[in-house]
Backbone as ProteinMPNN parsed JSONL, in Angstrom:
{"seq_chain_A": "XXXXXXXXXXXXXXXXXXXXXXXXXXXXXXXXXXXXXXXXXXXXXXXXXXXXXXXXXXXXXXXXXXXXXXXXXXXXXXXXXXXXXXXXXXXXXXXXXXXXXXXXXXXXXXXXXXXXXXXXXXXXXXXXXXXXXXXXXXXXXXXXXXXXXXXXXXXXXXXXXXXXXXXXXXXXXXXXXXXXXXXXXXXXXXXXXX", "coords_chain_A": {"N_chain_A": [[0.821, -1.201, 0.0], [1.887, 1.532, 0.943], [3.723, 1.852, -1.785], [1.896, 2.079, -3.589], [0.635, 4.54, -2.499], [3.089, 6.674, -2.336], [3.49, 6.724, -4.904], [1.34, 8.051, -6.305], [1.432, 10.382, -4.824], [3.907, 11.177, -6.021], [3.122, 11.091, -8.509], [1.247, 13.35, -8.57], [2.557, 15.531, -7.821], [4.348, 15.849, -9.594], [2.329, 16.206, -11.679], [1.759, 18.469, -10.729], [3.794, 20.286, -10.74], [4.187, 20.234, -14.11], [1.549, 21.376, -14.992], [1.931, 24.06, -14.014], [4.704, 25.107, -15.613], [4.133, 24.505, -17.956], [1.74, 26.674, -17.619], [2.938, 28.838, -16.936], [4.799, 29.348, -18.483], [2.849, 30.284, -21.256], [1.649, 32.393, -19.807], [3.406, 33.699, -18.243], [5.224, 34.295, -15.227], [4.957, 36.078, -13.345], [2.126, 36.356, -14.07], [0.555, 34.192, -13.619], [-1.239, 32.53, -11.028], [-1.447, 30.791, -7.972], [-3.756, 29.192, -7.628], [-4.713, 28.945, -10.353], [-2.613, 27.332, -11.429], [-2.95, 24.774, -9.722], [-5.993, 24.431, -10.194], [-5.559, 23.745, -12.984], [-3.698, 21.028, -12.35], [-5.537, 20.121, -11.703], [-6.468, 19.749, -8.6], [-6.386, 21.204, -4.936], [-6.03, 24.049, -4.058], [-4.647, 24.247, -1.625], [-3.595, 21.373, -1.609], [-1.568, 21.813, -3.735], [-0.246, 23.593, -1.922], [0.971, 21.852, -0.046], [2.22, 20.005, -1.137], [3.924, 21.544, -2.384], [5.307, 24.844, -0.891], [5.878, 27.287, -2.034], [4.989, 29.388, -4.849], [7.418, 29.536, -6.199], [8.684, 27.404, -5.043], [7.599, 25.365, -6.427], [8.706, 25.385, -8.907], [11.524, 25.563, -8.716], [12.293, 23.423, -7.68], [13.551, 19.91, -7.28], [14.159, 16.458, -8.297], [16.966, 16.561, -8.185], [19.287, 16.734, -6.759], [18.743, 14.243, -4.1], [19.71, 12.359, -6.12], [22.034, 13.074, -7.023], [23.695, 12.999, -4.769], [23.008, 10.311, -4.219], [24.331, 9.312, -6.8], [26.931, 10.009, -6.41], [27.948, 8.711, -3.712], [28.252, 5.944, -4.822], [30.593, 5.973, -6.618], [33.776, 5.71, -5.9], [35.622, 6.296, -2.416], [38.2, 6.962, -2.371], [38.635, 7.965, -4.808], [39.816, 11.305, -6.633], [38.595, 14.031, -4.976], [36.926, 15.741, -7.525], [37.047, 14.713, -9.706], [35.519, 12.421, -8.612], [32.987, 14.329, -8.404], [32.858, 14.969, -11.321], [32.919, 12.715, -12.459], [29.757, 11.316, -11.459], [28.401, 13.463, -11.374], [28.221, 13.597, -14.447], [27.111, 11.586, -15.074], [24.571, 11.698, -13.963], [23.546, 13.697, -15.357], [23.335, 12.768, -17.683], [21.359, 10.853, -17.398], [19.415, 12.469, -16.734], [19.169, 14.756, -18.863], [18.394, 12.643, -21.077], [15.964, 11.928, -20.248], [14.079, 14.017, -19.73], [14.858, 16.586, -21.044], [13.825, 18.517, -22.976], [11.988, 20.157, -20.943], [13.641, 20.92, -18.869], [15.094, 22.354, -20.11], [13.317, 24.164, -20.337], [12.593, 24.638, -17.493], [15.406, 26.116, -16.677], [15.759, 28.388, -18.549], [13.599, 29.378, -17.917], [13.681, 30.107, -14.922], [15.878, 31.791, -15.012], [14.987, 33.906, -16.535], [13.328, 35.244, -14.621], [13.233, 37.542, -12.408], [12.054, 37.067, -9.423], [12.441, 34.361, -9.151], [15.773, 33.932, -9.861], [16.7, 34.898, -7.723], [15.721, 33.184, -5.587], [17.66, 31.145, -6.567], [19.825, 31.407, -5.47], [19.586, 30.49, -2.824], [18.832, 27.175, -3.546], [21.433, 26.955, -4.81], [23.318, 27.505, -2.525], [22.353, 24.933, -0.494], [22.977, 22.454, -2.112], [25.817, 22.546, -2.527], [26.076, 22.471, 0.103], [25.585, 19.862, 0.173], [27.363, 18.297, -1.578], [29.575, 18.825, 0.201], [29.198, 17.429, 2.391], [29.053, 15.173, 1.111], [31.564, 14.126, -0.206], [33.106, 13.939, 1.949], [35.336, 14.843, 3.587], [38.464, 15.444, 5.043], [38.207, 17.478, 7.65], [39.694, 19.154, 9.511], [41.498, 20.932, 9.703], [41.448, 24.637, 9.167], [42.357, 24.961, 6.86], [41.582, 22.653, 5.375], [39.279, 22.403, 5.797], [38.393, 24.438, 3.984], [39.487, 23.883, 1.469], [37.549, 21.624, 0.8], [34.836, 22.827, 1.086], [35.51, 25.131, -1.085], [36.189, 23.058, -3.697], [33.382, 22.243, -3.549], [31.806, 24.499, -3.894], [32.924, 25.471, -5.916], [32.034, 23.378, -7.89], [29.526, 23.757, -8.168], [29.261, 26.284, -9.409], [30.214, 25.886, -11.729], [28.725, 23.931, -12.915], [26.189, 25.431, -12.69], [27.107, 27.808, -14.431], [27.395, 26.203, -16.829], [24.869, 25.093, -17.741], [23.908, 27.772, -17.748], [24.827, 28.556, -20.098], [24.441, 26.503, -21.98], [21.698, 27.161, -22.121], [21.535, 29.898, -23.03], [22.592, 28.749, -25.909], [20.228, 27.691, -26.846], [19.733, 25.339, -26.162], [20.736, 24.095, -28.383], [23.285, 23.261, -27.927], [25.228, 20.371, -26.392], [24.516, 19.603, -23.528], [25.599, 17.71, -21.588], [27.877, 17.118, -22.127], [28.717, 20.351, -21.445], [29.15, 20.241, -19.096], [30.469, 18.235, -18.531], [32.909, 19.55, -19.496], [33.125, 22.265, -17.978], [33.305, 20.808, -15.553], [36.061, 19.871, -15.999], [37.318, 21.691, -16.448], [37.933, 22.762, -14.329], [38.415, 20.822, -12.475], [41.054, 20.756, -13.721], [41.996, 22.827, -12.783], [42.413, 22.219, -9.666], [44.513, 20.095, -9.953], [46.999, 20.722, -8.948], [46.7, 21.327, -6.31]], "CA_chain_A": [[0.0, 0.0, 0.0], [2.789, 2.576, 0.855], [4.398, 2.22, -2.654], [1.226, 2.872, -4.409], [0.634, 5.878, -2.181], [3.975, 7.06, -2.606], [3.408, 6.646, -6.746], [0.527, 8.656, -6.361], [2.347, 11.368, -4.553], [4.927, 11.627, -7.072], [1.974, 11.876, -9.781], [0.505, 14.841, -8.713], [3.866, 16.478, -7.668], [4.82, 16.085, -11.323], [0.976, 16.681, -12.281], [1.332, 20.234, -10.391], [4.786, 20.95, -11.726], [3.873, 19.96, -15.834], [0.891, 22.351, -15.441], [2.525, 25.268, -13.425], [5.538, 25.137, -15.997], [2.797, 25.217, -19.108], [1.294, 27.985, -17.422], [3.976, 30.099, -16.516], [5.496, 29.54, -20.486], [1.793, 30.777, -21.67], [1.081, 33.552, -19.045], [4.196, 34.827, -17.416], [5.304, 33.911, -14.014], [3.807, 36.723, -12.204], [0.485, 36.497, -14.151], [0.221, 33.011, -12.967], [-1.793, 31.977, -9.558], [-1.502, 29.444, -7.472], [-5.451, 28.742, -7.995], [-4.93, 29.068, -11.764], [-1.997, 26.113, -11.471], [-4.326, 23.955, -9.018], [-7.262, 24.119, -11.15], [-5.05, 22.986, -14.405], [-3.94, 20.059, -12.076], [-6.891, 19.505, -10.824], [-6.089, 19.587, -7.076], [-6.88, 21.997, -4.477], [-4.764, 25.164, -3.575], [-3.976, 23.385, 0.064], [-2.869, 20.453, -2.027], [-0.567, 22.386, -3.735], [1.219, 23.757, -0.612], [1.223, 20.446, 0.272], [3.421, 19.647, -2.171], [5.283, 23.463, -2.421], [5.041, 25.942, 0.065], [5.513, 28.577, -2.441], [4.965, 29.148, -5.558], [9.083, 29.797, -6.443], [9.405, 26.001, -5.284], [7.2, 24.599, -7.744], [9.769, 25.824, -10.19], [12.87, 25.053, -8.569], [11.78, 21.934, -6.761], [13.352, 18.823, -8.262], [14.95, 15.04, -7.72], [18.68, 16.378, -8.863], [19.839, 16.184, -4.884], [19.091, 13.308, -4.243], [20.139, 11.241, -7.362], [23.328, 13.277, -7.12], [24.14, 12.104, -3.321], [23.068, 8.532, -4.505], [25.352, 8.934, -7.447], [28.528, 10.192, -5.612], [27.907, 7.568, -2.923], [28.161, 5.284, -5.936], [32.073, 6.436, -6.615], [35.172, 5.279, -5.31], [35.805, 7.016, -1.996], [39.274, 7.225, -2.936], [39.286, 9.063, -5.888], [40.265, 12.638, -6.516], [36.968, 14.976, -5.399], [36.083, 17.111, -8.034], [36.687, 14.223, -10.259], [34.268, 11.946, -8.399], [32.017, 14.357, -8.814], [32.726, 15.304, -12.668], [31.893, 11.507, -12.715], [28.769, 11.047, -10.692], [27.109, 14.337, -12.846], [28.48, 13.17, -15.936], [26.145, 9.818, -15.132], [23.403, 12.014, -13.393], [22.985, 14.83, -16.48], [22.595, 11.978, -18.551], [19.538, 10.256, -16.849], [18.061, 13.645, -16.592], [19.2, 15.092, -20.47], [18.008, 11.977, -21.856], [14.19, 11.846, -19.864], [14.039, 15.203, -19.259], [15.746, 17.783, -21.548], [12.65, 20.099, -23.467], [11.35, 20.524, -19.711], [14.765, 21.245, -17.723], [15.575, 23.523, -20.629], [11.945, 25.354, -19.603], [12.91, 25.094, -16.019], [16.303, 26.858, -16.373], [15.513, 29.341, -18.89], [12.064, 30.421, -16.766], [14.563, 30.507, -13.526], [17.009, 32.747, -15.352], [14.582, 35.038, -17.081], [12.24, 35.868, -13.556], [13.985, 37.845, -11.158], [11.687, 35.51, -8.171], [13.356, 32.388, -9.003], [16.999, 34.137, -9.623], [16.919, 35.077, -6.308], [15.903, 32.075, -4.815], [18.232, 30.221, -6.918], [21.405, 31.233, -4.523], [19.573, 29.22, -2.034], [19.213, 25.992, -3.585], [22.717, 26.508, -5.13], [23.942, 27.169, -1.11], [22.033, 23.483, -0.22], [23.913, 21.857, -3.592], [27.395, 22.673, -2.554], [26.688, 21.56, 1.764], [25.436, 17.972, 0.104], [28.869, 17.873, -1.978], [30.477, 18.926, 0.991], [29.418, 15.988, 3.085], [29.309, 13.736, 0.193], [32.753, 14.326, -0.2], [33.15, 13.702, 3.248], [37.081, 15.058, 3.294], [39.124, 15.568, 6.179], [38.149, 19.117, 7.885], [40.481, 19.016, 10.956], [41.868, 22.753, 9.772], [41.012, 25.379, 8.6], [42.298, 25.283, 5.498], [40.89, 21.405, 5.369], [37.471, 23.054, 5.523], [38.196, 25.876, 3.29], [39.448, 23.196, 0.062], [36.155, 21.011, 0.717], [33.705, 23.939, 0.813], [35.713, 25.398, -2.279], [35.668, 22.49, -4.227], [31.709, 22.337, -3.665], [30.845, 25.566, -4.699], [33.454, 25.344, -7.61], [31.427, 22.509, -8.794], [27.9, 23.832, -8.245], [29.589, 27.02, -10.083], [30.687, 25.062, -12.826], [27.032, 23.552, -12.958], [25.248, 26.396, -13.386], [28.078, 28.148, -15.994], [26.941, 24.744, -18.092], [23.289, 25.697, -17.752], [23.21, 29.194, -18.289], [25.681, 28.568, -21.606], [23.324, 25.577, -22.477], [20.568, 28.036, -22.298], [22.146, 30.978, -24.356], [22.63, 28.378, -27.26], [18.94, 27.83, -27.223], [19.449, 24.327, -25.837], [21.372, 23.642, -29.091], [24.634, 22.264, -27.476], [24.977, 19.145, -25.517], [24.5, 19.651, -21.74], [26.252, 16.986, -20.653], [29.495, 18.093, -22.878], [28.855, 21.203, -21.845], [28.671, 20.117, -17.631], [31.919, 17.585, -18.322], [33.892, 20.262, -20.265], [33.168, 22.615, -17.24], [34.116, 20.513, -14.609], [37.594, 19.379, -16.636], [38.546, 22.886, -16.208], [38.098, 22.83, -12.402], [39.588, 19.466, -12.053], [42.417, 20.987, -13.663], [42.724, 23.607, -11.572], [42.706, 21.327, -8.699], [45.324, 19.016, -9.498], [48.242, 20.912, -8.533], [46.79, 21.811, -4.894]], "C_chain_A": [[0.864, 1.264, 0.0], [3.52, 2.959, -0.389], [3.595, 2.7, -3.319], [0.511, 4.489, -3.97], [1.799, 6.746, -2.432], [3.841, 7.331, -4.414], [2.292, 7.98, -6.789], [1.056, 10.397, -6.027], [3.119, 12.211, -5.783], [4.135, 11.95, -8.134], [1.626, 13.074, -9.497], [1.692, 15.821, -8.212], [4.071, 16.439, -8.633], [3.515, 16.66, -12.046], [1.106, 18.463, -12.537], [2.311, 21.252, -11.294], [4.638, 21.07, -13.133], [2.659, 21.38, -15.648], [1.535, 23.579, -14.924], [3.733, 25.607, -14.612], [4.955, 25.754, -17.243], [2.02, 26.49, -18.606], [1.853, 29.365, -17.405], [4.506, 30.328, -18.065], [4.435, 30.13, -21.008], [1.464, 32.206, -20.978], [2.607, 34.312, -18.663], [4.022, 34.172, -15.929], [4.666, 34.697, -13.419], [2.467, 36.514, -12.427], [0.309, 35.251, -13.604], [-0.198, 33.249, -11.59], [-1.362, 30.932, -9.45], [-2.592, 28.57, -7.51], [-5.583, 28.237, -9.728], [-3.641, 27.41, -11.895], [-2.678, 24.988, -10.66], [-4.977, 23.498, -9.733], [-6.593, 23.288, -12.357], [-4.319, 21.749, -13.594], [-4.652, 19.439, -11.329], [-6.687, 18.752, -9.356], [-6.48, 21.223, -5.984], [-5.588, 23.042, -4.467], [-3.826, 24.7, -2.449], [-3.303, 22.36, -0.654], [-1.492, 20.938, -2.643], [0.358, 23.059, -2.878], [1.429, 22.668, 0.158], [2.524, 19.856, 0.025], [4.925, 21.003, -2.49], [4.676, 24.52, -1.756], [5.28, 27.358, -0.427], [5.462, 28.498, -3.925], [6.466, 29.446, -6.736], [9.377, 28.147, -6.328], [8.748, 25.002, -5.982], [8.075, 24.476, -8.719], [11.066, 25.751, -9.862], [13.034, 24.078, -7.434], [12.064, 20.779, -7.309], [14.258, 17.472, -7.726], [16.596, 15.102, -7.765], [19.113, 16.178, -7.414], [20.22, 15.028, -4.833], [19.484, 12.317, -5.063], [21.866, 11.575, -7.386], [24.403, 12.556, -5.928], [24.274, 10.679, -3.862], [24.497, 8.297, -5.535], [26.838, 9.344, -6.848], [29.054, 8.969, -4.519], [28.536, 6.36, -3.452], [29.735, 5.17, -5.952], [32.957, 6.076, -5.386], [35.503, 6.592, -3.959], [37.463, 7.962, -1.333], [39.919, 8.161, -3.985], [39.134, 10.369, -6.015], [38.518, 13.415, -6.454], [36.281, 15.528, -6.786], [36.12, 15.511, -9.12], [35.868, 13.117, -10.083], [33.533, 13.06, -8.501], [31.891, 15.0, -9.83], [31.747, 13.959, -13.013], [30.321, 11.418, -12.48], [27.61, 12.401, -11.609], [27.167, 14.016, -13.818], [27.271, 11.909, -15.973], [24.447, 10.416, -15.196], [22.687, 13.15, -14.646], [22.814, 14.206, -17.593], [21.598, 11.201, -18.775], [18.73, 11.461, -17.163], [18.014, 13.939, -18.136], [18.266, 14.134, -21.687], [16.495, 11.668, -21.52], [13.555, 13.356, -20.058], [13.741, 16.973, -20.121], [14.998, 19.037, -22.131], [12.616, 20.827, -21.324], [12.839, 21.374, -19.108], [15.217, 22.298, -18.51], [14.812, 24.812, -20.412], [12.492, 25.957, -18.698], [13.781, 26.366, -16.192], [16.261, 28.33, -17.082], [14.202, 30.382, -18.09], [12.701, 30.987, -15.577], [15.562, 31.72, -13.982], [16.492, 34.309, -16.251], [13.378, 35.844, -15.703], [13.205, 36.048, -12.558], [13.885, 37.053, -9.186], [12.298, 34.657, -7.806], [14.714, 33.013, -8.98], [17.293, 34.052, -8.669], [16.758, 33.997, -5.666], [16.954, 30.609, -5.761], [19.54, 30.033, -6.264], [20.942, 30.162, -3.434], [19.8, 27.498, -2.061], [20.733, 25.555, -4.23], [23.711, 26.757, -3.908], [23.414, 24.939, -0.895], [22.721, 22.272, -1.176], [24.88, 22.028, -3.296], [27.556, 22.027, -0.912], [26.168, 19.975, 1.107], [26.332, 17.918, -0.655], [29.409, 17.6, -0.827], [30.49, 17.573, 2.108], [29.289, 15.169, 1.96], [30.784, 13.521, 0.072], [33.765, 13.416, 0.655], [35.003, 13.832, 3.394], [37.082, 15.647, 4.918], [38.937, 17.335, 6.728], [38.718, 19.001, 9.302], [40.683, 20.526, 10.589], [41.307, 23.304, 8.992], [40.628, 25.317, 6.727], [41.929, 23.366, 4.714], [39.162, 21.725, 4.665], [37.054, 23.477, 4.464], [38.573, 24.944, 2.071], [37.915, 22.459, 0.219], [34.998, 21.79, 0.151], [33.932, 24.45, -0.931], [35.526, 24.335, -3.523], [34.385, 22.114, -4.442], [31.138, 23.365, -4.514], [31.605, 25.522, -5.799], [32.547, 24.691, -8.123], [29.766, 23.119, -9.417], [28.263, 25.008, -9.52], [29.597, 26.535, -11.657], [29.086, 24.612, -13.349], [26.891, 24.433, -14.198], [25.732, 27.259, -14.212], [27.529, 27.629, -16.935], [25.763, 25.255, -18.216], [23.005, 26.874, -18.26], [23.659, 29.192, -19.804], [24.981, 27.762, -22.535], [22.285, 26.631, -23.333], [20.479, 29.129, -23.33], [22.341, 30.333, -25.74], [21.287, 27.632, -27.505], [18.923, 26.175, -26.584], [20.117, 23.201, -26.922], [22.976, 22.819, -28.74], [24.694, 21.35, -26.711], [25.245, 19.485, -24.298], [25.225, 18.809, -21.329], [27.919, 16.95, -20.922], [29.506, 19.107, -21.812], [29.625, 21.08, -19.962], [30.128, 19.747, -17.526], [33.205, 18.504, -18.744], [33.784, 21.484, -19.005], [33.867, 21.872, -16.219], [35.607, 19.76, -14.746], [37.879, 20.232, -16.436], [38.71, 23.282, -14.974], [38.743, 22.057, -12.121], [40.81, 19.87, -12.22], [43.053, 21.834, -13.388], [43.49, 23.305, -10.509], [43.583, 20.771, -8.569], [46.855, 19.715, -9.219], [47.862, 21.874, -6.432], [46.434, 20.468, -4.091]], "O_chain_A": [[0.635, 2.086, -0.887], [3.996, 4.093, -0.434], [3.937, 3.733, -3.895], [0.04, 5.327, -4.739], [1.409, 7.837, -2.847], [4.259, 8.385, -4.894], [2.665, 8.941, -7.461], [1.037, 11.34, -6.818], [2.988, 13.339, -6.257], [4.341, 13.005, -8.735], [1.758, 13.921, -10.38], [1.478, 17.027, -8.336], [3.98, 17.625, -8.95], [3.639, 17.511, -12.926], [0.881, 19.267, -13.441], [2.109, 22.227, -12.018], [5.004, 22.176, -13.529], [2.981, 22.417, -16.226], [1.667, 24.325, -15.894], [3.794, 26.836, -14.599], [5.075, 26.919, -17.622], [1.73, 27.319, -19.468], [1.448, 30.488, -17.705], [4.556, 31.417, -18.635], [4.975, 31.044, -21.63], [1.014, 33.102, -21.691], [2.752, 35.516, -18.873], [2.984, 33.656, -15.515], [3.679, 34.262, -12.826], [1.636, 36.455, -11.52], [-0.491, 35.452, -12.69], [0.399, 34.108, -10.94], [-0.951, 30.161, -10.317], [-2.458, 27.348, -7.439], [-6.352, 27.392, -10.186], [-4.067, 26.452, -12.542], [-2.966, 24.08, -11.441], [-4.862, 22.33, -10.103], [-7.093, 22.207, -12.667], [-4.216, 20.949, -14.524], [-4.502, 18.51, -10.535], [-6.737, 17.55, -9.095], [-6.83, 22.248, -6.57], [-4.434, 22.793, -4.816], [-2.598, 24.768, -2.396], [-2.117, 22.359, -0.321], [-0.424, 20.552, -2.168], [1.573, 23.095, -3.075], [2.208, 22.748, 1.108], [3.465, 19.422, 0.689], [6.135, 21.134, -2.676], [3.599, 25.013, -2.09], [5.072, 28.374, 0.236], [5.929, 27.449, -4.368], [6.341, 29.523, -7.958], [10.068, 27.561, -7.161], [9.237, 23.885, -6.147], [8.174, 23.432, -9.363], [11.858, 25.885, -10.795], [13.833, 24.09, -6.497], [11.126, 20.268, -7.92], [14.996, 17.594, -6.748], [17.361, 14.171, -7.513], [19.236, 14.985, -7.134], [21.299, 14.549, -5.183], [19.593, 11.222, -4.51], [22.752, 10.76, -7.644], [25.428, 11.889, -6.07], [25.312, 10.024, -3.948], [25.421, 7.514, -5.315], [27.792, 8.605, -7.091], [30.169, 8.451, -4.479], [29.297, 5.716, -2.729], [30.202, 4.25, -5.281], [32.731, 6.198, -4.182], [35.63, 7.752, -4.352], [37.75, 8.854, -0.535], [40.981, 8.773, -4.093], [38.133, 10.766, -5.418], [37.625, 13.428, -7.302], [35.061, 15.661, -6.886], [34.966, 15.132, -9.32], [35.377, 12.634, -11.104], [32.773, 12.495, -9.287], [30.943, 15.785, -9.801], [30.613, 13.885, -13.485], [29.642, 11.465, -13.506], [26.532, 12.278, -12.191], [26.103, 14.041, -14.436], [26.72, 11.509, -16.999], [23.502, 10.038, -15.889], [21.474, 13.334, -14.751], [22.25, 14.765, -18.534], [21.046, 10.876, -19.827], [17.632, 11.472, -17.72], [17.051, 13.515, -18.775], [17.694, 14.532, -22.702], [15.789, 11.191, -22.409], [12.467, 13.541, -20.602], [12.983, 17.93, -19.956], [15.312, 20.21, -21.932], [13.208, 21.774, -20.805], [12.781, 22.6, -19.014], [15.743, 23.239, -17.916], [15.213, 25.972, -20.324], [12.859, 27.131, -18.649], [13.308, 27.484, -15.985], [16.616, 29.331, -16.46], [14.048, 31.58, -17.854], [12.421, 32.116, -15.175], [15.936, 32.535, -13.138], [17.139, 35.321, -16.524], [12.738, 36.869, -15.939], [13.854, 35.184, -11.967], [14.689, 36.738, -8.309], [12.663, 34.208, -6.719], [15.204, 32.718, -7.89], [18.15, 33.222, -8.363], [17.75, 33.673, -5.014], [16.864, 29.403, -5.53], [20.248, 29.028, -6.325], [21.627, 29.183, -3.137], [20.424, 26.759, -1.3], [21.201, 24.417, -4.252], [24.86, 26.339, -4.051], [24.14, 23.981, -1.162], [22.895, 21.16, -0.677], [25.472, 21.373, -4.153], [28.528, 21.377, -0.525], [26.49, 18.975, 1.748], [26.432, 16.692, -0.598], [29.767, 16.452, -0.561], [31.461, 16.934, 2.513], [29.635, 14.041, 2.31], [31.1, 12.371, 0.376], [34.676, 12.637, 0.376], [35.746, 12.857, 3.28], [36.198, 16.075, 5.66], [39.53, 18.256, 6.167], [37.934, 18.708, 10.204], [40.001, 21.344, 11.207], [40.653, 22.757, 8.103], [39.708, 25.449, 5.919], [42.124, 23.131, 3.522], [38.409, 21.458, 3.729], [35.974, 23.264, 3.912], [37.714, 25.225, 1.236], [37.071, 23.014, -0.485], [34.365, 21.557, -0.879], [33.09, 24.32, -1.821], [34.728, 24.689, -4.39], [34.141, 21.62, -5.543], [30.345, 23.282, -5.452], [30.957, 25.531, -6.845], [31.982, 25.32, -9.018], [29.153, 23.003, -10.478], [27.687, 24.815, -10.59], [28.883, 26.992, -12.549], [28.519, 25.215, -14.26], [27.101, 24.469, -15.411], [24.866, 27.708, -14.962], [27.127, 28.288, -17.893], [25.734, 26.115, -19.097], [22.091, 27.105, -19.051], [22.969, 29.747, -20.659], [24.845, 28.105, -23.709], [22.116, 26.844, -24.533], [19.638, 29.262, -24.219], [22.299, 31.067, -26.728], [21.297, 26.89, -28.487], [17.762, 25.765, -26.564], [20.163, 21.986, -26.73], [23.515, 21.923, -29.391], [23.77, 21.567, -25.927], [26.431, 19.681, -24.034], [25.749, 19.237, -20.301], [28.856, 16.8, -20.137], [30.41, 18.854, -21.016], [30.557, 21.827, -19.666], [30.952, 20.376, -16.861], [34.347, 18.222, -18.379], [34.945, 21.893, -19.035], [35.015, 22.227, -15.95], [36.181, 19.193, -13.816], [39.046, 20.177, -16.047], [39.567, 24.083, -14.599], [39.765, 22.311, -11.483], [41.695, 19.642, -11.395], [44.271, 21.955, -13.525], [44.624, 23.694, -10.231], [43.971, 20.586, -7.416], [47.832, 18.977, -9.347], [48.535, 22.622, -5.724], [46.408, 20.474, -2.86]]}, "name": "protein", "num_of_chains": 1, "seq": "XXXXXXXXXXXXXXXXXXXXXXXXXXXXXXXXXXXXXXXXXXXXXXXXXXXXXXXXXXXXXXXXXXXXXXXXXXXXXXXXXXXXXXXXXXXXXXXXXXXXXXXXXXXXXXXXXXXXXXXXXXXXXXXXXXXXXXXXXXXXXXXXXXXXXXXXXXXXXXXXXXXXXXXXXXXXXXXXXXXXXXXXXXXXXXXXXX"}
């Protein structure tokens, strides 16, 4: 019983997001409601804060976290950081690119053209660099222990969203997952002489 409630869940969390995404591409993010996305997935308003407590995390609300944790987990906890996690996205931007890719190209271009979501996009790219940082899980005895971990995190998330916004500027025409691995090759090879 719990898996098909859980399935169900995930339907109308994707239900709410598919229409809120179509709405916002047709209307404009501000002209959009939260009543007016509801109604097009036919659920209540309460259901929808159910599911997103605002209407900013409808639109930047998504599974990359956890799949990324799982996939780093995945990786050798031996091998060089940044290039476990060139690996572990290189795996993870190809599950998503290849199910995904019209939509995530929506997402990022809607996030990068509404000042709303910009702004809340430093947050989830703060929460994206502390789950590197313990995925990582590297030695922080000093300071400057701390201070490579942290840096290598936000380098990466940096690196990311570089790929994304550059993605985005070529209309969606260049390969994302090139674009993600060819980013984080030039961090890696920053890295390897510290």
């Amino acid at each position: 019983m719990t898996g098909l409630r859980e399935l169900k869940k995930l339907r109308t969390r994707r239900a709410i997001q598919e229409q809120a995404l179509r709405l916002f591409l047709e209307k404009g993010y501000a002209a959009t409601t939260v009543e007016e996305i509801a109604a097009a997935a036919e659920v209540s308003p309460a259901t929808f804060f159910r599911y997103f407590p605002t209407k900013e995390d409808v639109v930047l609300s998504d599974e990359y976290d956890p799949l990324i944790e799982r996939l780093l987990a995945e990786r050798p906890a031996d091998e060089p950081p940044v290039q476990r996690v060139r690996r572990a996205l290189a795996a993870g931007f190809a599950q998503v690119y290849a199910a995904d890719r019209d939509r995530l190209l929506a997402r990022v271009r809607l996030i990068l053209d509404t000042p709303a979501l910009r702004a809340r996009l430093w947050e989830n790219q703060l929460a994206t660099q502390e789950l590197l940082r313990r995925a990582l899980g590297g030695r922080e005895d000093t300071v400057e222990e701390a201070l490579r971990t942290r840096l290598i995190a936000a380098g990466c998330v940096t690196a990311v969203v570089t790929a994304l916004i550059t993605w985005v500027e070529t209309g969606g025409t260049a390969d994302l997952p090139d674009l993600v691995d060819r980013a984080l090759a030039t961090l890696e090879a920053g890295f390897q002489d510290t």
